[in-house]
LUMLO-135049 format. One line per 10 residues: number of its first residue (from 1); for each residue x, y, z of C-alpha. Coordinates in Angstrom, 2 decimals, always signed. Layout:
N
NUM) X/Y/Z; ...
END
This chain:
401
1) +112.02/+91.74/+101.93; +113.01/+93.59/+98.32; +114.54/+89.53/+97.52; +111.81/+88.10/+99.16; +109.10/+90.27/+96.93; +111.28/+89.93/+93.38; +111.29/+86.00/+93.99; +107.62/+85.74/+94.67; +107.39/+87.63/+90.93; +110.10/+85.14/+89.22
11) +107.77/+82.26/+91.03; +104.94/+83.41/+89.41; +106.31/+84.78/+85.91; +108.60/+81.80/+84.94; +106.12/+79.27/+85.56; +103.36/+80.70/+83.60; +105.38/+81.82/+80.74; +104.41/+78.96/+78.33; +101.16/+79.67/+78.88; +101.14/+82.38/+77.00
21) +104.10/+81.57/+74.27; +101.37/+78.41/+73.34; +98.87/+80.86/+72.38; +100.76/+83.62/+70.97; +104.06/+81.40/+69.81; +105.13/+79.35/+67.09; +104.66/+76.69/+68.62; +102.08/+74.79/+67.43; +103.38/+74.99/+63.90; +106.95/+74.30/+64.83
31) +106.30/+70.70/+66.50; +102.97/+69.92/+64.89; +100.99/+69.67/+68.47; +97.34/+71.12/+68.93; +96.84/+73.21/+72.30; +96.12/+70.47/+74.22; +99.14/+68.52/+73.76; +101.33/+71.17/+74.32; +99.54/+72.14/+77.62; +100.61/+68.75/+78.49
41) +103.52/+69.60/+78.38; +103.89/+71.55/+81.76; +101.75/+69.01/+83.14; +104.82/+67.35/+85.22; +105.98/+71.26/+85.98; +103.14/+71.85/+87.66; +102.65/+68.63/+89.61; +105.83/+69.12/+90.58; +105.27/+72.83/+91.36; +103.02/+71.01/+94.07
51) +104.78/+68.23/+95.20; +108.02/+69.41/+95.67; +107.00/+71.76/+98.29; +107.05/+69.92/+101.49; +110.71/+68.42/+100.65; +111.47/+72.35/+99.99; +110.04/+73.23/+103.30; +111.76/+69.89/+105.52; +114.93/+70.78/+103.58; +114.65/+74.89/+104.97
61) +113.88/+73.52/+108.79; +116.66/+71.42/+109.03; +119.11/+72.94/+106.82; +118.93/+76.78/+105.79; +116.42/+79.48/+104.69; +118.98/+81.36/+103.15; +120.16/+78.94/+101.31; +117.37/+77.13/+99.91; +115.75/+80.18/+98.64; +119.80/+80.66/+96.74
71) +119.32/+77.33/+95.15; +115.34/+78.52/+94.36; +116.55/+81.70/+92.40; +119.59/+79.60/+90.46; +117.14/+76.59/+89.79; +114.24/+78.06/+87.92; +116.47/+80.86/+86.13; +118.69/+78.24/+84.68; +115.87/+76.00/+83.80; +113.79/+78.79/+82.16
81) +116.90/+79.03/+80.27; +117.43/+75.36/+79.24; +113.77/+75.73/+78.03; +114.70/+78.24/+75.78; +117.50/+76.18/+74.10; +115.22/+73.33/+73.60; +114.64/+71.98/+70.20; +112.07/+69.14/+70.77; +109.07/+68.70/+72.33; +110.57/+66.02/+75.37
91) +112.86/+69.02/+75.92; +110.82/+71.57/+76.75; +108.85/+69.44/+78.85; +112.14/+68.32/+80.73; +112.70/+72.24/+81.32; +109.48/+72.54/+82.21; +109.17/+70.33/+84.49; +112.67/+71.67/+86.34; +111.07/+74.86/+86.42; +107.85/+73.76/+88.23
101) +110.44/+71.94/+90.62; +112.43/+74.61/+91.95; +109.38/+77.00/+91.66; +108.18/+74.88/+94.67; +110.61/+76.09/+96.88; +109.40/+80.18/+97.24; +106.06/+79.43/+98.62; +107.32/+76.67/+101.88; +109.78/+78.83/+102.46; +109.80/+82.17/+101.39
111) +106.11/+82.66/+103.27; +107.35/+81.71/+106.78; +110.44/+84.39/+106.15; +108.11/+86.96/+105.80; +105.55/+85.79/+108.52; +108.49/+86.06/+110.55; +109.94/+89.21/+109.55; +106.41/+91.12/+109.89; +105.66/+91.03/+113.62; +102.00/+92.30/+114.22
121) +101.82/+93.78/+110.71; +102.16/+90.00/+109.13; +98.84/+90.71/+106.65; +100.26/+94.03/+105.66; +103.48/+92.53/+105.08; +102.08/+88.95/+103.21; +99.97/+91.35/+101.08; +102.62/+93.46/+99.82; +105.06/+90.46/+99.19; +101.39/+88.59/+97.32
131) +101.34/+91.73/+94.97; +104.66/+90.97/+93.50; +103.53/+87.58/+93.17; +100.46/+88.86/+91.24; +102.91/+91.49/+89.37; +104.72/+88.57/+88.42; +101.50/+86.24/+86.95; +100.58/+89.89/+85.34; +104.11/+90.02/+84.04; +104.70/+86.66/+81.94
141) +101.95/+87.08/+79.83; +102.74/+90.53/+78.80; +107.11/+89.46/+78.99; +106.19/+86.45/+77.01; +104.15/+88.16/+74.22; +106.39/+91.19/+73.57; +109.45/+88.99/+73.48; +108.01/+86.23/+71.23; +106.69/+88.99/+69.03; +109.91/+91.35/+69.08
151) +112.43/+88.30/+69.18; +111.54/+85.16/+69.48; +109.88/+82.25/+71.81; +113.41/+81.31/+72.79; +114.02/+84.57/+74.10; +110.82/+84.74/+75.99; +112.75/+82.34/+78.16; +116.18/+82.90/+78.06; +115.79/+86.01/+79.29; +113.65/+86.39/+82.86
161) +116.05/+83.42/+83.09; +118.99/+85.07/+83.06; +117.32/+87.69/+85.60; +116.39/+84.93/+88.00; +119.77/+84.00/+88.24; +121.81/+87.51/+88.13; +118.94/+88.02/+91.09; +120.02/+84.91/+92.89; +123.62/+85.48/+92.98; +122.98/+89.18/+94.67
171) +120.41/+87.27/+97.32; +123.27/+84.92/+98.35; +126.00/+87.72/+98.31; +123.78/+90.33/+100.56; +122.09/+87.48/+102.97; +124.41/+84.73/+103.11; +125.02/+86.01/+106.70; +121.81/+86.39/+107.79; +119.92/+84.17/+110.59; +116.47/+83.76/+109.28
181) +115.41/+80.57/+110.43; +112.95/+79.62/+113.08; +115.03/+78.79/+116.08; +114.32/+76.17/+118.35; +113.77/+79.09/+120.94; +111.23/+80.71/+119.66; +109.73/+77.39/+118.31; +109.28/+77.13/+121.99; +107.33/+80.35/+122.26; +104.24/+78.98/+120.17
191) +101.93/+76.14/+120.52; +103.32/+72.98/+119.52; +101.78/+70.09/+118.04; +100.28/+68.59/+121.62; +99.02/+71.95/+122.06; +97.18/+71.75/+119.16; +96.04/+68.51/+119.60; +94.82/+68.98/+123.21; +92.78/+72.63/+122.36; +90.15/+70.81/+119.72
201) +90.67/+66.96/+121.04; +92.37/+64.33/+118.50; +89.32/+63.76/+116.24; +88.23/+67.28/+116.05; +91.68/+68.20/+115.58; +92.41/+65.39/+112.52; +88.80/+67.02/+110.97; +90.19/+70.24/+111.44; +93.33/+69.06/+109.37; +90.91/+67.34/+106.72
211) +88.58/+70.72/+106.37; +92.05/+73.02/+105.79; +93.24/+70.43/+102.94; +89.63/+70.06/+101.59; +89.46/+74.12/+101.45; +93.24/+74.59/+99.67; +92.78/+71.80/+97.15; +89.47/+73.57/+95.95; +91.18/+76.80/+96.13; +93.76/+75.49/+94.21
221) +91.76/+74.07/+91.49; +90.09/+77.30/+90.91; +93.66/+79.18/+90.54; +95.80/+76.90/+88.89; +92.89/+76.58/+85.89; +91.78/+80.03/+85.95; +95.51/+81.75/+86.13; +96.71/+79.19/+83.09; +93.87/+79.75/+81.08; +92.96/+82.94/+81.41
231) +94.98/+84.18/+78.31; +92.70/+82.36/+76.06; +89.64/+82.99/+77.51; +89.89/+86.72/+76.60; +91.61/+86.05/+73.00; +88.18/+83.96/+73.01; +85.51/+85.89/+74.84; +86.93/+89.99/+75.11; +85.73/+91.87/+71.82; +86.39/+95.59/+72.80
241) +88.63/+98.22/+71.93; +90.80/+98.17/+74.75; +91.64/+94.39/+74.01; +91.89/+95.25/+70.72; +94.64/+97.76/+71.10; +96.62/+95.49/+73.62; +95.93/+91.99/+73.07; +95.30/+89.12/+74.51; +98.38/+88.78/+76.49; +98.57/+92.59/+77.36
251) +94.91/+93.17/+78.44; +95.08/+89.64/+80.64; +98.29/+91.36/+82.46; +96.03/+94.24/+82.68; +93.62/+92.03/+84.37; +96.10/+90.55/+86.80; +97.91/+93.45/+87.66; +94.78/+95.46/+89.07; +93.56/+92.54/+90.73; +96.34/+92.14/+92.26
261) +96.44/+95.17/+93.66; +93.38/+93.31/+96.36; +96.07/+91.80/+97.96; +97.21/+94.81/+99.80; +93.64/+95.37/+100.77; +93.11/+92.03/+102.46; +96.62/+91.72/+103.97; +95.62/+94.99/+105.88; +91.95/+94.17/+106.44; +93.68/+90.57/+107.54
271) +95.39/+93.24/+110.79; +92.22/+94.19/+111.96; +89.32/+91.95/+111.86; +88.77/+88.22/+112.68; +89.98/+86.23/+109.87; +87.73/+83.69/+109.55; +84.61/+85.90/+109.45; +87.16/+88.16/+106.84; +87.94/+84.89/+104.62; +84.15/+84.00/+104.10
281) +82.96/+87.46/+103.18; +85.38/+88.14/+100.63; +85.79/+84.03/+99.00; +82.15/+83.91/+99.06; +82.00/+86.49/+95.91; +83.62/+83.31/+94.03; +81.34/+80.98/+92.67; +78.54/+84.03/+91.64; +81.31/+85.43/+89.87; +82.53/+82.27/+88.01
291) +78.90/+81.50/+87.74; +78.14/+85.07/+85.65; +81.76/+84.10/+83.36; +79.64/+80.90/+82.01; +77.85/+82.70/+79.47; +79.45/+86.31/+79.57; +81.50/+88.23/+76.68; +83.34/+91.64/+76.17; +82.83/+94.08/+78.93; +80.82/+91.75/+81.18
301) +83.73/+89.15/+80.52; +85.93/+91.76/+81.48; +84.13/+92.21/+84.85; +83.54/+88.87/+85.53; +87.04/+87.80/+85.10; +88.08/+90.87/+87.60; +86.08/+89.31/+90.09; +87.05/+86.01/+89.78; +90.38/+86.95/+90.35; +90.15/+89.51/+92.84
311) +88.76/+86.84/+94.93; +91.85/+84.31/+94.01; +94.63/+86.68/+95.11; +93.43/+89.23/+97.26; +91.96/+86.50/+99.78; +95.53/+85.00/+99.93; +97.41/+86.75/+102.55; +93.76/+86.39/+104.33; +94.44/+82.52/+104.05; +98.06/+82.20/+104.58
321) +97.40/+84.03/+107.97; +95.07/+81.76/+108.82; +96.52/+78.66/+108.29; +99.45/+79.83/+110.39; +96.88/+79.84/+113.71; +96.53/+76.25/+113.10; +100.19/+75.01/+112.65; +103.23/+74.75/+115.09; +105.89/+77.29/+114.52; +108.84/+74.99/+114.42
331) +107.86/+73.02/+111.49; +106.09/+75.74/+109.38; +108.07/+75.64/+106.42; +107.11/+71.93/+106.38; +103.72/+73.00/+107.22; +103.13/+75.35/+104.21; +104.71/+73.06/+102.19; +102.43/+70.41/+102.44; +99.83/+73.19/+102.00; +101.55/+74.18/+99.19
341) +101.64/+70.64/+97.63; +97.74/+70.14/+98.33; +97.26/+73.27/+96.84; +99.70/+72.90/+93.37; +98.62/+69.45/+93.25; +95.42/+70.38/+92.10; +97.31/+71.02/+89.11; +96.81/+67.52/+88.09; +93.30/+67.75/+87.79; +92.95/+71.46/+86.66
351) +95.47/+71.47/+83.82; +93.87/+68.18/+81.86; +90.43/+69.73/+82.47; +91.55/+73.27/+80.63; +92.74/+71.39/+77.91; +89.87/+68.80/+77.84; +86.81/+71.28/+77.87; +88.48/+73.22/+75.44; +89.93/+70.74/+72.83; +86.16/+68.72/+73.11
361) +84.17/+72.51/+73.35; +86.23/+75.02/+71.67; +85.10/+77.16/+75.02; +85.32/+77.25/+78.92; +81.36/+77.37/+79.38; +81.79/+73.72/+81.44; +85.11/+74.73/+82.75; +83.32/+78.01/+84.66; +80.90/+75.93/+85.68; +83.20/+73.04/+87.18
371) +85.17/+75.80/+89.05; +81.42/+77.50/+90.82; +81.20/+73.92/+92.51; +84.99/+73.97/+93.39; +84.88/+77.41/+94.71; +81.16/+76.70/+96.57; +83.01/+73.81/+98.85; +86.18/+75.63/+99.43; +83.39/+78.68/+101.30; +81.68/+75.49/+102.97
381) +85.19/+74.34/+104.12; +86.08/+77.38/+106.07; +82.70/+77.86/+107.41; +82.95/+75.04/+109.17; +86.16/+75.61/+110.96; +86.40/+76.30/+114.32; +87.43/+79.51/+115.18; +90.74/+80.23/+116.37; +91.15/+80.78/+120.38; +92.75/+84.17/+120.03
391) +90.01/+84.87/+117.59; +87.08/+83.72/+120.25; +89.01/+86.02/+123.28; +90.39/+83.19/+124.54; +94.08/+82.84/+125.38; +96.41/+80.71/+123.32; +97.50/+77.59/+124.53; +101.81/+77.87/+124.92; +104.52/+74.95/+125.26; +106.71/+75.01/+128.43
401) +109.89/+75.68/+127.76
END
């Protein structure tokens, strides 16, 4: 769990680090490019952050846990390091995009490890291990800043590098041993895919499959644009003392970090009440809060963006318990991975629009607005999901062995 929690921060931290080094950096001066074109940059990273997750999870079913989460930790720490040797802008979008690569890997597998590990405190357990992911977002903007300030860009990259991979070797030297896969045996203890199929009927099962990547795509849009461009929105919106004392970077850790802190509260909730009914009380605050961000500034901003992000992290171990009712155990890595890509994949879409509404705008009025209607489909998505059998008091339908 302690690796398992760290790498869920380096996930996090190393691929939102440019986020922040754009705004606070040198950058723009040092290879002529507005903000837009060098958030297009990580636009490959983070399509590949995405879409690398379902070979990440096939590659941890058939091969090893341990083992892909060693290459995980050594990927993205020596790539965060490669981006902070690069001297042109093809480079750092080379290292970029390696660092959005093995990034995919935590989420496919890591997730399913500690699923597994948790027993009957699983939402406990995924919302302590989602508060080091959110310590981690909190992190890079505050890690980036300081370092770019103190040393240099380069070093706001070189260094969590370095960690990531010190961190990596120590995983593979403590776990190498371990068993942590799903075994074929208990694979056989859960509902497989017939199961499935034969508890909702083909057609409502395929709609069932279409509602669940409907709901993570529009979940993902909302935290892939809000997490990458929330920096800016306070350095544009936040006039107050605190902010002023801070920063930008500092005050949006700030932000993050107490936010994040939700997680816990809806892994635990996530133990003890029906999670459907849990997921659309506490996602439904979305789109009024993105709604009141439209037109809000300083304090109110403040609030606004609390609430928008309280509902984007703390409703995640909510969500990743959920989706596992609906999967078979034996491919879940695969299963989350293809989650995962759905989800990162929204990337594509959410990056270009942050850079589009605020290149043509000089503001994220639209951008708030977009992200109401994402976040207003995502709450019709899951409300029209059936509910899960264990869920409705109904037993749980098991493979024979």
């Amino acid at each position: 769990m302690p690796f398992l929690c760290i790498g869920h921060s380096f996930d996090h931290m190393l691929i939102l680090l440019f986020a922040t080094v754009v705004v606070v950096g040198p950058l723009k001066t040092d290879f002529g490019m507005t903000y837009g074109e060098l958030v297009g940059l990580a636009w490959l990273g983070f399509i590949l952050f995405g879409a690398g997750a379902p070979l990440a999870g096939w590659l941890a079913d058939r091969w090893s846990s341990v083992g892909t989460m060693t290459v995980f930790f050594l990927g993205i720490g020596a790539s965060s390091v490669l981006a902070g040797l690069a001297s042109s802008p093809w480079e750092i979008a080379v290292a970029l995009s390696a660092i959005g690569l093995f990034a995919s890997i935590y989420h496919p597998v890591g997730i399913p490890m500690v699923i597994r590990a948790a027993g009957e405190h699983r939402g406990k357990m995924l919302g302590i291990n989602g508060i080091f992911g959110s310590l981690g977002m909190a992190s890079a903007a505050i890690v980036a800043e300081l370092l770019t300030l103190s040393v240099s860009w380069r070093a706001a990259f070189i260094v969590p590098g370095m960690a990531a991979i010190v961190a990596g070797v120590w995983f593979y030297m403590r776990c190498r041993g371990m068993n942590l896969d799903v075994s074929r045996a208990k694979a056989n203890e859960n509902a497989s895919l017939k199961d499935f199929v034969a508890e909702f009927g083909l057609r409502p099962f395929l709609r069932v499959m279409g509602l669940l990547a409907l709901l993570t795509f529009c979940m993902g849009m909302v935290f892939q644009a809000m997490t990458f461009s929330l920096t800016n929105v306070v350095e544009l919106r936040v006039d107050i003392a605190l902010g002023a004392l801070l920063g930008a970077g500092a005050l949006t850790s700030v932000i993050l970090a107490v936010a994040g802190g939700a997680q816990l509260l809806g892994g635990v909730l996530a133990d003890r009440y029906p999670l459907k009914r849990l997921f659309l009380l506490t996602y439904g605050l979305m789109a009024p809060a993105l709604l009141l961000a439209t037109t809000a500034a300083d304090e109110v901003m403040v609030f606004s963006l609390f609430m928008v992000m309280v509902c984007t992290v703390g409703t995640q171990p909510i969500s990743d318990a959920l989706f596992g009712k609906y999967v078979p155990q034996r491919w879940i890595n695969t299963a989350y991975g293809l989650r995962f890509a759905i989800s990162l994949c929204s990337s594509a879409a959410a990056l270009p629009l942050v850079a589009f509404v605020f290149d043509s705008t000089g503001d994220f009025y639209y951008l708030f607005l977009v992200l109401s209607v994402f976040a207003a489909v995502a709450i019709t998505a899951i409300a029209l999901l059936p509910t899960p059998a264990d869920e409705r008091g109904e037993p749980v339908p098991v493979a024979a062995e």
